[in-house]
ZADO-1210 file (C-alpha; in nm, 4 decimals, padded with zeros to 6 digits):
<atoms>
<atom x="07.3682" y="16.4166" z="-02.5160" code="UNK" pos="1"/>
<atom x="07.5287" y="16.7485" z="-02.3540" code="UNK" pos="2"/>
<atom x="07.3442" y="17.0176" z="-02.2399" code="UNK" pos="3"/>
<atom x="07.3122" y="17.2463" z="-02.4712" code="UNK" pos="4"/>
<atom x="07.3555" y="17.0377" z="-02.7611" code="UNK" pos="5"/>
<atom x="07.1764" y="17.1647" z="-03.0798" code="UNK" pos="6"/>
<atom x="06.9044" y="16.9925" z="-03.1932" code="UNK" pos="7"/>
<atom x="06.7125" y="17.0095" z="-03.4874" code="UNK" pos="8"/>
<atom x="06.3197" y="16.9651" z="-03.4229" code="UNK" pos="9"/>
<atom x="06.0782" y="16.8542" z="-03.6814" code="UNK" pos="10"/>
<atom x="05.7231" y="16.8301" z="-03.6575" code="UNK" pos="11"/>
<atom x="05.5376" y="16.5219" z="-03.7963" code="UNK" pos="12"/>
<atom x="05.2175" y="16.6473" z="-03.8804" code="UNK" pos="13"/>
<atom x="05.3620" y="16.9123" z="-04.1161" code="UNK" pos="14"/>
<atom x="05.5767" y="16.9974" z="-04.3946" code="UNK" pos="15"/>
<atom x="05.6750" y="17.3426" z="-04.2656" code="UNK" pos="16"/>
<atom x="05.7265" y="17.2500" z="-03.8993" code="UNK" pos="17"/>
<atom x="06.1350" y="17.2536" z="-03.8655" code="UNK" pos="18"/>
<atom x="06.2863" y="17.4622" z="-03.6091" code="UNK" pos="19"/>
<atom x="06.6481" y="17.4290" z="-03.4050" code="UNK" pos="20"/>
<atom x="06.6993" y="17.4514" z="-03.0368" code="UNK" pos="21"/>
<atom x="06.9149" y="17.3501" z="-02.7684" code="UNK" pos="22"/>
<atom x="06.8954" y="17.0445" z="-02.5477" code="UNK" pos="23"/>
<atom x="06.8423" y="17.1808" z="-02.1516" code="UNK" pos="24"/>
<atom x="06.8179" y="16.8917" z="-01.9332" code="UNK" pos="25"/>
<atom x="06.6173" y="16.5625" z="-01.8754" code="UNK" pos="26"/>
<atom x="06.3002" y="16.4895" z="-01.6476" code="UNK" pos="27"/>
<atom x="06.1686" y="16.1866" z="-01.5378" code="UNK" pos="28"/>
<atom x="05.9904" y="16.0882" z="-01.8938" code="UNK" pos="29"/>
<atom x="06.1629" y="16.2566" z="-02.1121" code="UNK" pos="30"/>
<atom x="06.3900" y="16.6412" z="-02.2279" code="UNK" pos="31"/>
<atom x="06.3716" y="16.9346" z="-02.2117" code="UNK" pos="32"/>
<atom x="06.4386" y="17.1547" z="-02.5158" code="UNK" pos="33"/>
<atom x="06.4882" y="17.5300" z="-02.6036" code="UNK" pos="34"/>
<atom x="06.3689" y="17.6650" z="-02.8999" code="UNK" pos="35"/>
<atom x="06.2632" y="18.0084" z="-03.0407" code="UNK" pos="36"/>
<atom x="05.8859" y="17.9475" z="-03.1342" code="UNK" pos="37"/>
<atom x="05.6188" y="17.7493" z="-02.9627" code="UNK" pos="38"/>
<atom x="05.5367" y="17.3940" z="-03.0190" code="UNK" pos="39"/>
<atom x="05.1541" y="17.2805" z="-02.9758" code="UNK" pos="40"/>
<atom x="05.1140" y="17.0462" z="-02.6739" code="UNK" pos="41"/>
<atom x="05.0613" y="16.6746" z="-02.8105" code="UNK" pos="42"/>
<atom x="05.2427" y="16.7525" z="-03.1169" code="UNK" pos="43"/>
<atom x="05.4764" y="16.4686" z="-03.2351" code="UNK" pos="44"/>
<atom x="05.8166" y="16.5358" z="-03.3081" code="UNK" pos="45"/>
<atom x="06.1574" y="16.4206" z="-03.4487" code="UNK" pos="46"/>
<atom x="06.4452" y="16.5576" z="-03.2242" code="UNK" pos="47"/>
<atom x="06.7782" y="16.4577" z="-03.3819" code="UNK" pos="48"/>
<atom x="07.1710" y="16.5972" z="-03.2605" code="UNK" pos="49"/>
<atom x="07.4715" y="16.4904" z="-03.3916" code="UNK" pos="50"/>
<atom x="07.4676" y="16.1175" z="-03.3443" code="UNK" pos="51"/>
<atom x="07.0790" y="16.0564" z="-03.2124" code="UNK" pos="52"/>
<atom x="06.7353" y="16.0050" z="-03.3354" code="UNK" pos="53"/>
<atom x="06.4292" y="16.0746" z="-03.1249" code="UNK" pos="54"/>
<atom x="06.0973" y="16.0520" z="-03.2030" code="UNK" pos="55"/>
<atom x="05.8543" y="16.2492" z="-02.8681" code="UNK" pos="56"/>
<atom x="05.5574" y="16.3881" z="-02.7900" code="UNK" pos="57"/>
<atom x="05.5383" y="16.7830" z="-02.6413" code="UNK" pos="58"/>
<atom x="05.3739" y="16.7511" z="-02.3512" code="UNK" pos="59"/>
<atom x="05.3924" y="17.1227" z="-02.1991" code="UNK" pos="60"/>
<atom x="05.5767" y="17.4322" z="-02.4187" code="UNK" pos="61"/>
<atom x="05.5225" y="17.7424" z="-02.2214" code="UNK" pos="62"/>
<atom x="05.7362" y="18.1503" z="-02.3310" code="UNK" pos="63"/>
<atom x="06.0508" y="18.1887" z="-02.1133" code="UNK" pos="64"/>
<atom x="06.1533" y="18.5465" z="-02.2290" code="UNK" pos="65"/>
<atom x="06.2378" y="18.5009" z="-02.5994" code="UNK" pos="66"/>
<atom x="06.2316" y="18.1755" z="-02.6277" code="UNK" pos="67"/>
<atom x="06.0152" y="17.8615" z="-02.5617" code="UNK" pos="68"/>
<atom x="06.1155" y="17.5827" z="-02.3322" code="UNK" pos="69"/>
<atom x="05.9103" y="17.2748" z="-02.3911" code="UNK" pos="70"/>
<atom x="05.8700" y="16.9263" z="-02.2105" code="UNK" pos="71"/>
<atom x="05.9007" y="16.5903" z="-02.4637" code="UNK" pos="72"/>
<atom x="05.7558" y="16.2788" z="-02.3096" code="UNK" pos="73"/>
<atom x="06.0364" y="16.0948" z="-02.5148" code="UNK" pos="74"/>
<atom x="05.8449" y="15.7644" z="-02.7102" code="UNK" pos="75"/>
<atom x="06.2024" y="15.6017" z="-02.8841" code="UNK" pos="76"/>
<atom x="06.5324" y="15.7101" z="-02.9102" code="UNK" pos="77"/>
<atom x="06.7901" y="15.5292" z="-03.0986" code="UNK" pos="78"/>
<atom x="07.1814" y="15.6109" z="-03.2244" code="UNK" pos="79"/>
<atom x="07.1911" y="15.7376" z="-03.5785" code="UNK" pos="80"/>
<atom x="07.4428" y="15.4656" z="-03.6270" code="UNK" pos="81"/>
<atom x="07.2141" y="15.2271" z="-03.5394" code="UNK" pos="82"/>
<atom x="06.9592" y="15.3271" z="-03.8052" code="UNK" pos="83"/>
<atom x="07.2294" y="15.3140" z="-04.0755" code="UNK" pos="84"/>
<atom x="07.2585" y="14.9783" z="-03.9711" code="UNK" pos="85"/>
<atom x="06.8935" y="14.9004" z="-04.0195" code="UNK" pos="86"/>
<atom x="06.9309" y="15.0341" z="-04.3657" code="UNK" pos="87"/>
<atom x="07.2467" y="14.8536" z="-04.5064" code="UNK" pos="88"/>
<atom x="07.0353" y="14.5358" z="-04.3734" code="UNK" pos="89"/>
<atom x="06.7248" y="14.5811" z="-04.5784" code="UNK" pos="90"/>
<atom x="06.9358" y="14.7124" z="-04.8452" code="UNK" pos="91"/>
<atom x="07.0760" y="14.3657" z="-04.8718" code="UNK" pos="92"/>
<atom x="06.7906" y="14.1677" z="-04.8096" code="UNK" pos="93"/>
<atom x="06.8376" y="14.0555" z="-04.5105" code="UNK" pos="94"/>
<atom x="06.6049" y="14.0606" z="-04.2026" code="UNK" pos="95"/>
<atom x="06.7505" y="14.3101" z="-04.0006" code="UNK" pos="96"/>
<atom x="06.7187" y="14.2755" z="-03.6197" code="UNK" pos="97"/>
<atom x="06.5012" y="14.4723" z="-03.4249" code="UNK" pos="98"/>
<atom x="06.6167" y="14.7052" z="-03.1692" code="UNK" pos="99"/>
<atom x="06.3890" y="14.8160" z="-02.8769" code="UNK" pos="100"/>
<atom x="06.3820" y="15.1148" z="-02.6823" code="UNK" pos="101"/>
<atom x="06.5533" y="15.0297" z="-02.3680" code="UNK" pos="102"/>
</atoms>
């Protein structure tokens, strides 16, 4: 991931909780993520760019001038390709093979 990738951002725990940002940087446990509104802190969320899934947890969102810049403690993270992969496999029957956060 680049900085200042897009992302698009979607909350879990509601139907109307999609937004876009822009991917800033990493920290220790996780990204960092611009966005134009504020995301509640211990919110789950689906971050997904061009080629990448992500499934994280805000842990801190604070107002940097216009726009938001929130902390994800990031919980799995997986290629997009990978997922398609998952899905051809049940779609055939087959038990697909696990993958595990690394």
């Amino acid at each position: 991931m680049n900085i200042d990738e897009p992302v698009a951002i979607t909350l879990l725990a509601r139907a109307d909780g999609n937004c876009s940002g822009r991917f800033t940087g990493w920290s220790q446990d996780g990204l960092t993520i611009r966005i134009g509104n504020d995301l509640k802190v211990g919110s789950v969320v689906k971050v997904e760019t061009g080629s990448d899934l992500m499934v994280a947890e805000v842990r801190d969102c604070e107002a940097d001038g216009v726009e938001y810049s929130a902390g994800l403690c990031l919980w799995e993270w997986m290629e997009k390709s990978e997922l398609e992969r998952f899905k051809r496999e049940m779609a055939l029957g087959s038990a697909p093979k696990l993958f595990l956060a690394a």
